[in-house]
C-alpha positions in Angstrom: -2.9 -58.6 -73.4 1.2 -59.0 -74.1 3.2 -61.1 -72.6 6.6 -61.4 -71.2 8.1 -64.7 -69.4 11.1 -63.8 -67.3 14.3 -65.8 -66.1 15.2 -64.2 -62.9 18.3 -65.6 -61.2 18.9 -65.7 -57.5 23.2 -66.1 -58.4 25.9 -67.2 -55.7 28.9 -67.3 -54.6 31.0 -69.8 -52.5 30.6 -67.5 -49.9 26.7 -67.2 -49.5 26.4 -64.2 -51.4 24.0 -62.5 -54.0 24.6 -60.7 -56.8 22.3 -58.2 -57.5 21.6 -55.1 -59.8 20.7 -51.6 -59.3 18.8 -49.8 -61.9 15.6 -48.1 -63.2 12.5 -49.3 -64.9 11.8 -47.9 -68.5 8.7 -46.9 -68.0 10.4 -44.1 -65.6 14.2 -44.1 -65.8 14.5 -40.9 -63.8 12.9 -42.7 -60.6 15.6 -43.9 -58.1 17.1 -47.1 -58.6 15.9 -50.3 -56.9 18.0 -53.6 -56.3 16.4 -56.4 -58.1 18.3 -59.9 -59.4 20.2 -60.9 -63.0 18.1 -62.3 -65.5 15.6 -61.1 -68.3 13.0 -62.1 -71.2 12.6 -66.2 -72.4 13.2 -65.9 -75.9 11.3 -68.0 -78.4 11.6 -71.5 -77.9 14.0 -71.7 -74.8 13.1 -72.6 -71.7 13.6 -71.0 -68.5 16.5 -73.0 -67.3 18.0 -71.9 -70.5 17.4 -68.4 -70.4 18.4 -68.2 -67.2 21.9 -69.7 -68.3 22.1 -67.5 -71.3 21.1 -64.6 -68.6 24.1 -65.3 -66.2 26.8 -65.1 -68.8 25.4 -62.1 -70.8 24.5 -60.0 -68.0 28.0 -61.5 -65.8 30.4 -63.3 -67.9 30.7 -66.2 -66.0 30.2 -69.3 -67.9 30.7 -71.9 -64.5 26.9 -71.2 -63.4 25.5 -74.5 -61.9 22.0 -74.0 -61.7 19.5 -75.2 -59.2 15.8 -75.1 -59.3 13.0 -72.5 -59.5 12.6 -71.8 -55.8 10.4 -68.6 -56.5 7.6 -67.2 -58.7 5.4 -64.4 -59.8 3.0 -62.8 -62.1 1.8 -59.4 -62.4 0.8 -56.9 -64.9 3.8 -54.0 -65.5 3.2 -51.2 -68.0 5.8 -50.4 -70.7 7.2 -46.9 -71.5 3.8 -45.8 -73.4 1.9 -46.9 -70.2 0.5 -50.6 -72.2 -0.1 -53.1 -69.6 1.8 -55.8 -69.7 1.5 -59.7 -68.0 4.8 -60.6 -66.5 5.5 -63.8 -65.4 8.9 -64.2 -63.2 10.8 -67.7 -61.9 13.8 -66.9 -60.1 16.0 -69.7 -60.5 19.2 -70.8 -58.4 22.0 -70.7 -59.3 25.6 -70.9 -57.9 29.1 -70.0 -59.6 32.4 -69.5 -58.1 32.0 -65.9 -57.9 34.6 -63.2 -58.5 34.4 -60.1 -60.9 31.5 -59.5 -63.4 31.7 -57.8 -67.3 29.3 -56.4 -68.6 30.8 -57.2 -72.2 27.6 -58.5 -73.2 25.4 -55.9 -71.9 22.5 -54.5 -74.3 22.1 -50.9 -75.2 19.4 -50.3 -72.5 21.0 -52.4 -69.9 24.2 -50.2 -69.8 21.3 -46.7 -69.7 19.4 -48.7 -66.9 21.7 -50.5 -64.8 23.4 -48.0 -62.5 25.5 -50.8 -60.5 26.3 -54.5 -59.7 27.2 -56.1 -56.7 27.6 -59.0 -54.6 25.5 -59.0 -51.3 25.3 -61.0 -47.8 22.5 -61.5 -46.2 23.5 -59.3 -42.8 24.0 -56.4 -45.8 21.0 -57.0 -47.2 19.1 -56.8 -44.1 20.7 -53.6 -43.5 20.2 -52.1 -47.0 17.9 -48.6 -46.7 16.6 -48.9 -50.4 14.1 -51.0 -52.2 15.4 -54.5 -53.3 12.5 -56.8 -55.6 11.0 -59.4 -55.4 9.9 -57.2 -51.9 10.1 -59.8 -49.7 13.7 -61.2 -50.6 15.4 -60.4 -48.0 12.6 -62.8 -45.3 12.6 -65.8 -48.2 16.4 -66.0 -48.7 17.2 -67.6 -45.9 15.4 -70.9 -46.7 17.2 -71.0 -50.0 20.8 -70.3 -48.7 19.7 -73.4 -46.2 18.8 -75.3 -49.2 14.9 -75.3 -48.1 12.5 -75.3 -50.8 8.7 -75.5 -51.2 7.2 -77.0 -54.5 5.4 -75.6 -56.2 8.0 -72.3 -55.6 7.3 -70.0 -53.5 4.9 -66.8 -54.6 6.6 -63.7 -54.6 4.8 -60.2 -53.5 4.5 -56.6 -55.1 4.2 -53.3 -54.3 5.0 -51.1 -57.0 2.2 -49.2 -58.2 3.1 -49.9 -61.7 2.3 -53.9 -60.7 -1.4 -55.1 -60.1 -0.5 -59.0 -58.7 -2.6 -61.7 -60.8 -2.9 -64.9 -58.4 -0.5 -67.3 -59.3 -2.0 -71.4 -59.8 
């Protein structure tokens, strides 16, 4: 089965906040929109820590990112736009910057189709937010990582979409 390692970033601000993306998956782009964090594919031979840097300024512009550990992770099997499966395996990575306005200057093709918004987030909005956010249960684990609590190994994140079948994480 294919592969695809993932750099997700949990990105802040001075202030506390998230940034986070709205868009649509391409296996059904005309589904609504769901929340979900910056970040995207490990290319060959880089590491996560380096993706997740080259991530944050293509997908941002900032170039100040400080990044932290891998506080989260998960693995599941997606299926692409002609319905393959596909093994996904996701770390979500701190990070923190000094926040402020984002480009999307260095935005791919599919990205600027996909991604219908961008925005930073507190926690009190989050927990008031009426539409899906992923990983599912960010909203109950973010509070340990804005209070600089961590578990090692990171944290297993959880699924729902019935386009992702969870594979246990080791």
């Amino acid at each position: 089965m294919r592969e695809r390692v993932t750099a997700r970033v949990l990105l802040l601000d001075p202030a506390q906040r998230i940034l986070l993306m709205k868009g649509r998956l391409p296996s059904d782009p005309t589904a609504p929109g769901a929340w979900f964090t910056v970040g995207g594919g490990v290319e060959a031979g880089e590491s996560v820590m380096e993706a997740a840097a080259r991530e944050i300024v293509e997908e941002t512009g900032f170039t100040d990112a400080v990044l932290g550990p891998v506080v989260w992770y998960g693995e599941g099997v997606y299926y692409d736009r002609k319905r393959r499966p596909l093994v996904v395996r996701e770390s979500y990575v701190l990070a923190r910057c000094a926040g402020g306005d984002i480009t999307r200057d260095g935005w791919q093709a599919l990205e600027r189709e996909l991604v219908d918004d961008i925005r930073w987030w507190t926690l009190d909005e989050l927990m008031r937010l009426d539409e899906d956010i992923y990983p599912l249960d960010m909203v109950e684990m973010l509070p340990d990582v804005l209070a600089g609590r961590f578990s090692d190994p990171p944290r297993a994140i959880r699924y729902r979409d019935p386009l992702v079948q969870e594979t246990p994480t080791t």
